[in-house]
Phi, psi and omega in degrees: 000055168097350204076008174254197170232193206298325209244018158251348171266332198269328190301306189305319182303281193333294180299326213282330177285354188290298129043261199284316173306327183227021139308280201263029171063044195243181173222089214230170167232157162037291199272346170277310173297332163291312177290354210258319166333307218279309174340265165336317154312286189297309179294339184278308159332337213266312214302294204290330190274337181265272241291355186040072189193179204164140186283354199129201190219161191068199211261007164277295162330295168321287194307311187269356164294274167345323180257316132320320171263012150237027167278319164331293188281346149320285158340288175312309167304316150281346157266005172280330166291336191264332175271005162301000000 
């Protein structure tokens, strides 16, 4: 996961969905912004790994992963909503 470990991933997710949360306006709580971090972290990770690149490693890499991909999944979520 990036080089970080379990309890520097659910704190690091946490800001980074915290982040993204007030990056896109969006209004979610606690336990959303940890999963949309880790979430987010992890598909971007997924992204970046078929693109054969990377922002890096540790928890700073983790943070600006962490944020961008839940801005992503934000992003997404909304337009899966809007065509509803």
């Amino acid at each position: 996961m990036n080089g970080v470990g379990w309890l520097t991933a659910i704190i690091v997710g946490g800001l980074a969905g915290w982040i993204a949360e007030k990056a896109m306006r969006s209004d979610m709580g606690l336990l959303m912004n940890i999963i949309l971090g880790i979430v987010g972290a992890v598909v971007l990770n997924a992204i970046l790994a078929a693109l054969d690149t990377s922002l890096g490693v540790g928890w700073v890499a983790f943070l600006i992963t962490g944020i961008l991909g839940a801005c992503l999944l934000i992003f997404l979520a909304r337009l899966v909503r809007g065509r509803g």
